[in-house]
C-alpha positions as semicolon CSV with decimal commas, in nm:
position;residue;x (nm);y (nm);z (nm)
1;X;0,000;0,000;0,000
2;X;0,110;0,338;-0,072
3;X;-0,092;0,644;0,023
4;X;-0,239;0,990;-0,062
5;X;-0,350;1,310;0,096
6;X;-0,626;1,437;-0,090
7;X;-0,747;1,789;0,031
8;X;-0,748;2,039;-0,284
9;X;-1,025;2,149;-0,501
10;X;-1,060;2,355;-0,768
11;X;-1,321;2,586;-0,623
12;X;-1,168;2,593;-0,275
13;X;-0,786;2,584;-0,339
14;X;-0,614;2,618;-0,022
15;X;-0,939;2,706;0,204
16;X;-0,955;2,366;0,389
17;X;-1,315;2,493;0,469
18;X;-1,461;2,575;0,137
19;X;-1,470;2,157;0,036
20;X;-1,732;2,052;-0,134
21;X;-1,674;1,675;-0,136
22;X;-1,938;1,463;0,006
23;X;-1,997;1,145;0,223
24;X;-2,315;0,994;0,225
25;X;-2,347;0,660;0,472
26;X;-2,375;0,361;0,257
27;X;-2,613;0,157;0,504
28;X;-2,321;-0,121;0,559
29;X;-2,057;0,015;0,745
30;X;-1,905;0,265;0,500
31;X;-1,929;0,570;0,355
32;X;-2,006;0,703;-0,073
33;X;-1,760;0,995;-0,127
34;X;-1,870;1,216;-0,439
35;X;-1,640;1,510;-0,532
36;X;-1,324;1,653;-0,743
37;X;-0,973;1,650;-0,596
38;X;-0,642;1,837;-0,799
39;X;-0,294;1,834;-0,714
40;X;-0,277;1,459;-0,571
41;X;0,062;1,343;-0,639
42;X;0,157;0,958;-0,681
43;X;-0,245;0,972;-0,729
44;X;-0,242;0,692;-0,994
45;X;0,062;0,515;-1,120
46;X;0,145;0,137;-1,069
47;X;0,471;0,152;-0,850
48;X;0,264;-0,031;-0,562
49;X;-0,014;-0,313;-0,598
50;X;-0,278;-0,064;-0,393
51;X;-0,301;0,263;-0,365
52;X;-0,518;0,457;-0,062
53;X;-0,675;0,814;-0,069
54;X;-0,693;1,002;0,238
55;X;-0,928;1,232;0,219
56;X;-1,138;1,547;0,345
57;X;-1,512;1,539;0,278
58;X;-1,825;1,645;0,426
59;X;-2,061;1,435;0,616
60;X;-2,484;1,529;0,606
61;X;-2,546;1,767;0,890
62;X;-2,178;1,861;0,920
63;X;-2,093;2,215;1,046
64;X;-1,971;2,462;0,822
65;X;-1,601;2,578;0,715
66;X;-1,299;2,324;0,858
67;X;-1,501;2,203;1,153
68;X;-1,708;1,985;0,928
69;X;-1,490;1,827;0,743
70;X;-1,410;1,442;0,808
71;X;-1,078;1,196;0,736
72;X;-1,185;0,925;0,506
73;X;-0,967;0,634;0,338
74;X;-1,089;0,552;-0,004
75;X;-0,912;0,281;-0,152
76;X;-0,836;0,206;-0,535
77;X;-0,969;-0,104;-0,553
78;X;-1,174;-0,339;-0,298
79;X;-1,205;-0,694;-0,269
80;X;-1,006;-0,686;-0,655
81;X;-1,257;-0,452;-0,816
82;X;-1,145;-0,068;-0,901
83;X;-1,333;0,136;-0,687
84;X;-1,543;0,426;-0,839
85;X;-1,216;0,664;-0,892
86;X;-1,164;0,835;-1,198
87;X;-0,816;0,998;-1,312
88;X;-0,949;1,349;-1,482
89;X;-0,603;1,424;-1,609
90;X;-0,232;1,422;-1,511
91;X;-0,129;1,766;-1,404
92;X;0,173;1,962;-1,580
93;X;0,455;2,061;-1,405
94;X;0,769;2,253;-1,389
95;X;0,945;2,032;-1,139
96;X;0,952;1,678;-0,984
97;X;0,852;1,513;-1,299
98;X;0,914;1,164;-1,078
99;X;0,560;1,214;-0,919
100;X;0,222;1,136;-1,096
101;X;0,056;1,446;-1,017
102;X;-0,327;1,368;-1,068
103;X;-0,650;1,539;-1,070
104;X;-0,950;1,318;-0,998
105;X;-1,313;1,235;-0,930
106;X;-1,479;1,021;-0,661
107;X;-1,798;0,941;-0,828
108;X;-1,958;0,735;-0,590
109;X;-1,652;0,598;-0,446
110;X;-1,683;0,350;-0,126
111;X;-1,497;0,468;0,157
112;X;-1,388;0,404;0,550
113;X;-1,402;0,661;0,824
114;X;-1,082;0,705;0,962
115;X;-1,132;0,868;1,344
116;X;-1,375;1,044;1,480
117;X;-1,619;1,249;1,216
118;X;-1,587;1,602;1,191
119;X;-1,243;1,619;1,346
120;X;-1,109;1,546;0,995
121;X;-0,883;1,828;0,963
122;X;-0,697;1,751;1,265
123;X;-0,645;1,405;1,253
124;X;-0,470;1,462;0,895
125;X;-0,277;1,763;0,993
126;X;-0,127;1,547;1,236
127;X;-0,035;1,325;1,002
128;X;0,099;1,612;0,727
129;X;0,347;1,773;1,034
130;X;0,617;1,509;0,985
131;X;0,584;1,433;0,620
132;X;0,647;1,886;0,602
133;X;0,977;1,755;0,795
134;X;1,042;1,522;0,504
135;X;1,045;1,728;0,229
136;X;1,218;1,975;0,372
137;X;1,495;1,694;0,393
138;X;1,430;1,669;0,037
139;X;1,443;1,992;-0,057
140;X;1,795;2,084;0,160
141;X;1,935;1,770;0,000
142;X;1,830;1,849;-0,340
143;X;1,989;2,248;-0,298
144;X;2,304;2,068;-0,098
145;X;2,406;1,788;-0,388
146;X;2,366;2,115;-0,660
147;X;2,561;2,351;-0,426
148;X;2,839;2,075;-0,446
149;X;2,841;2,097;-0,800
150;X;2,843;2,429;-0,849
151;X;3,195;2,442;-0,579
152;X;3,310;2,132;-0,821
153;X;3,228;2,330;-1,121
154;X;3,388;2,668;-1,011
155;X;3,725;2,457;-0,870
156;X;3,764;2,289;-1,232
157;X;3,737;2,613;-1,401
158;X;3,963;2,813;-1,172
159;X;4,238;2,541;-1,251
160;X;4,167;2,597;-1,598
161;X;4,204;2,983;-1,538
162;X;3,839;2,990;-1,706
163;X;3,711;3,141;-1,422
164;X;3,591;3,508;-1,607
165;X;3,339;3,226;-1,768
166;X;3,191;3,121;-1,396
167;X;2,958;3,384;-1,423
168;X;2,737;3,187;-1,634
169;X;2,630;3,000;-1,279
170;X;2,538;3,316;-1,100
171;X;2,232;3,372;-1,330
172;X;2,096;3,031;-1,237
173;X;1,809;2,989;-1,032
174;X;1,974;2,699;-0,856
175;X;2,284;2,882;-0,758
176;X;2,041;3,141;-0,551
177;X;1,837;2,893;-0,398
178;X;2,150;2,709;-0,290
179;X;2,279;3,103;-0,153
180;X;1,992;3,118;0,048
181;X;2,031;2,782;0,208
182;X;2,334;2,871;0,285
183;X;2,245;3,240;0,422
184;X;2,061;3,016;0,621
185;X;2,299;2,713;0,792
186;X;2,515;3,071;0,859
187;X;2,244;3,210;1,054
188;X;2,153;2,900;1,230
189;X;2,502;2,850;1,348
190;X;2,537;3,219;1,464
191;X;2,238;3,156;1,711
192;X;2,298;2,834;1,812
């Protein structure tokens, strides 16, 4: 298993409280989720047998804005039968090309309470605070191996005496986000 966090829509974007999705109780146990989610990276792809959706929706009667929205699993497939998810289209980006990016729909789709119901947001920001911590790791590493390339770079050219070229790696993007990480480690070690 492998899992998602699905929280965006396109008529809510980042306002946690504007979601439409719905959850409707299915009479056995379980829960119908209807609604459109964007931005769900590793949403579909086949690098793991299952794939589950976490994900914010609205229960009948729920209050309004964040304090009515509840945590739901909805899996790709149950029992070996695809569930009732549909991929609406793979999302371009500029970056991170690695991740299936997905938008989709839950048409019907069975799904499983996870916690207690409208304390939704909570229970998945609790979940999202050390995954931030993660990517940040990501991230650092990402600017750290390019940093080292650049000092590589810069060290082969100065014992070329091309150095008057090394400009050329100023005016990348990369070079100033690897600056700034390192405007930062200097500032963490001067208050530490």
């Amino acid at each position: 298993w492998v899992a998602t966090i699905c929280i965006s829509e396109a008529e809510a974007g980042s306002d946690a409280g504007r979601i439409r999705t719905m959850a409707e109780p299915d009479g056995q146990g379980g829960w119908r989720i209807t609604g459109e989610k964007m931005w769900i990276s590793y949403g579909d792809h086949d690098l793991a047998p299952r794939i589950g959706h976490c994900l914010l929706a609205r229960t009948p009667g729920a209050a309004p804005g964040g304090a009515g929205l509840s945590l739901f699993l909805v899996p790709d497939s149950i029992d070996g039968e695809r569930n009732a998810i549909a991929i609406r289209r793979l999302e371009e980006k500029l970056g991170l090309h690695g991740s299936p990016t997905c938008a989709m729909g839950f048409e019907g789709a069975r799904g499983f309470l996870i916690g207690t119901e409208g304390r939704g947001l909570a229970q998945l920001f609790a979940m999202i605070a050390p995954m931030r911590l993660m990517v940040s790791v990501q991230g650092l590493t990402i600017a750290a191996g390019y940093l080292s390339t650049v000092v590589v770079c810069l060290i082969g050219l100065a014992r070329r005496r091309l150095l008057r070229h090394a400009w050329v790696l100023l005016l990348t993007p990369f070079y100033w986000a690897c600056l700034s990480v390192a405007a930062w480690r200097a500032l963490i070690q001067l208050f530490h």
